[in-house]
C-alpha positions in Angstrom: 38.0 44.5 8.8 40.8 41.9 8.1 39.5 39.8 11.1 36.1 40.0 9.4 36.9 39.0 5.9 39.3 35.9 7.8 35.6 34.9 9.5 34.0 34.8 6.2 36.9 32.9 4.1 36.7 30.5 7.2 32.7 29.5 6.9 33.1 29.4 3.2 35.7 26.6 3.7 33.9 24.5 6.2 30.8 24.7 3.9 33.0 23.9 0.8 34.3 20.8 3.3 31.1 19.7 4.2 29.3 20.0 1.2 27.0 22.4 1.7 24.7 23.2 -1.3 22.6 25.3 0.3 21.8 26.8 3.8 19.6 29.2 5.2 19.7 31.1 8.5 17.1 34.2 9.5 13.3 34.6 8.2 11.0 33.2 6.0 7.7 33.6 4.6 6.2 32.4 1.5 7.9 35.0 -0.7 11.3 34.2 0.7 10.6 30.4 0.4 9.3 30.9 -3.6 12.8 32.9 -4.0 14.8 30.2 -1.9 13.0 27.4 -3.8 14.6 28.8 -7.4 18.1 29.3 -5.8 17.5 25.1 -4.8 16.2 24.2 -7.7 19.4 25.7 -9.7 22.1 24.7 -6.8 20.8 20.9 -7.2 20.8 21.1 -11.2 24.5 22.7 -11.6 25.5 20.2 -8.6 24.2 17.6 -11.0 21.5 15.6 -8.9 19.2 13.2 -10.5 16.1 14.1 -11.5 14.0 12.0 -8.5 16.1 13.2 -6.0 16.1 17.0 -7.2 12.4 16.3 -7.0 12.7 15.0 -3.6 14.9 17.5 -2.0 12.8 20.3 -3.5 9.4 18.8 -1.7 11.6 18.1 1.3 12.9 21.7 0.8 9.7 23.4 0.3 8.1 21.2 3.7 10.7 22.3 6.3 10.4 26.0 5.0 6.7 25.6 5.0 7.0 24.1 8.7 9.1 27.4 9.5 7.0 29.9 8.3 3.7 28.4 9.9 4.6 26.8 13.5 8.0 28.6 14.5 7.7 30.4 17.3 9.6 33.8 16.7 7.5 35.7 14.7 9.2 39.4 12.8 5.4 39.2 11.2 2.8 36.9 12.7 0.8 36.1 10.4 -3.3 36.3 10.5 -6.4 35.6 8.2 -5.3 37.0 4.3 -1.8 37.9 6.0 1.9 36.6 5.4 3.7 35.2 8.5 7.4 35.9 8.9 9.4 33.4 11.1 12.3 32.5 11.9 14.5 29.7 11.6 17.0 27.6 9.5 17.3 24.9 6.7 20.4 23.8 5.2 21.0 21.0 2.6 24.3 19.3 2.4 25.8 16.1 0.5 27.1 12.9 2.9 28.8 10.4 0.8 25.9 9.0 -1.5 23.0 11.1 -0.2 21.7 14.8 0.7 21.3 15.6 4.3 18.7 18.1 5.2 18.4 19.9 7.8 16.0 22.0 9.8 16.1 24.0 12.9 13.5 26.1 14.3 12.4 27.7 17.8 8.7 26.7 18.7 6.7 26.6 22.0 7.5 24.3 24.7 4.1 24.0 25.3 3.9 22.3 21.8 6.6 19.7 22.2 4.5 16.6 23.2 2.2 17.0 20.5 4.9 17.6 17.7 6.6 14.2 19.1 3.5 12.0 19.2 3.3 13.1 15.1 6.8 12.5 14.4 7.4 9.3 16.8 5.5 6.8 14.6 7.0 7.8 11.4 10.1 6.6 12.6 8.9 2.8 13.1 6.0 3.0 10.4 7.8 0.5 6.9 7.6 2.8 3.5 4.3 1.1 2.3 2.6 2.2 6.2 3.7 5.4 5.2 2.2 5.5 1.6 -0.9 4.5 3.2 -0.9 7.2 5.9 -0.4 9.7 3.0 -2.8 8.4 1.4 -5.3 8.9 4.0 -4.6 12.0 4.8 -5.4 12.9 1.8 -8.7 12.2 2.4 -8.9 12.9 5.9 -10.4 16.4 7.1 -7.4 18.9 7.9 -7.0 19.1 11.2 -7.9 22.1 13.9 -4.0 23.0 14.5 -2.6 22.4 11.0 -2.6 24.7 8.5 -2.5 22.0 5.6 -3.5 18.5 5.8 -0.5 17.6 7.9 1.1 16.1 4.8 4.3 17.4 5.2 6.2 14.9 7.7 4.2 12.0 5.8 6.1 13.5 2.3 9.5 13.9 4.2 9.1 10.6 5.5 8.1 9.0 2.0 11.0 10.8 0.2 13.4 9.7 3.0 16.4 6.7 2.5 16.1 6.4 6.3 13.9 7.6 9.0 13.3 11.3 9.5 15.5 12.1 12.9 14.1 14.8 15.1 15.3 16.2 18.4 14.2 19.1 21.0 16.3 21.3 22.9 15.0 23.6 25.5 16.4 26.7 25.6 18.2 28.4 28.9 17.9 31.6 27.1 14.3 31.6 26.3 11.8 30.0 29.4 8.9 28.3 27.4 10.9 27.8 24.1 12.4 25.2 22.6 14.1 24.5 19.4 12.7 21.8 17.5 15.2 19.9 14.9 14.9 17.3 12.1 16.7 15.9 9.6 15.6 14.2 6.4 18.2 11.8 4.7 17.3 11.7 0.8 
């Protein structure tokens, strides 16, 4: 039990160190996401974060959890028409110096990788007005087949960001046909 309690007093440390204000590892849904999203919203107010960027983080916050609960591949629910999906993954937000780091990490289909990169590739070169401008018409734009919103979400992260969204894939030995699919939003 000792050993276990040593474990615990260890992780609370290294997320003291690192300044983690929040982090999130197992499933999500939208009822866990609401619930998570109050926990946020209080961690960022007592940590004393500006208004904008408590705003920020929040939308960031809400869009990785909402990216989670809709695309990742390991499903404890899957979700249908009129049905909750719950999926897992893992979001954590943490303070660098003079801005939040967040964090996302999810498994998704391998099969899915290309198209999830030709999204997310062109945000990275795309100037802050490009990007207000791609919001803008996606706002108008019909949602597409394979998104279950307008695909906003990457365009908000991208728009709230200090610096281009970072994203990464790793397949996994584990799990043929899977790969986890990372990003990371500096705000």
């Amino acid at each position: 039990m000792s050993q276990l309690l040593d474990h615990d007093s260890a992780f609370f440390d290294l997320a003291q160190r690192r300044n983690v204000l929040f982090y999130h590892k197992g499933y999500f849904s939208h009822h866990i996401v609401a619930a998570m999203g109050e926990v946020v919203k209080l961690q960022l107010e007592v940590a004393g974060v500006s208004g904008p960027t408590r705003r920020k983080l929040f939308s960031s916050f809400v869009e990785l959890s909402q990216n989670i609960v809709h695309y990742s591949s390991n499903a404890l629910q899957p979700g249908g028409e009129g049905t909750g999906s719950i999926r897992e993954g893992a979001v954590c937000i943490s303070k660098d110096g003079g801005h939040h780091v967040m964090l996302c990490v999810n498994p998704m289909a391998t099969s899915d990788v290309e198209s999830l990169r030709n999204k997310l590739e062109p945000l990275r070169n795309m100037s802050l007005e490009e990007i207000r401008q791609a919001y803008k018409q996606s706002l108008r734009a019909d949602t597409p087949e394979d998104s279950k919103g307008a695909g906003l979400g990457f365009l908000t992260m991208a728009r709230d960001a200090s610096a281009p969204l970072e994203f990464a894939f790793h397949p996994r030995a584990d799990e043929p046909g899977t790969t986890l699919f990372c990003l990371m939003a500096i705000i």
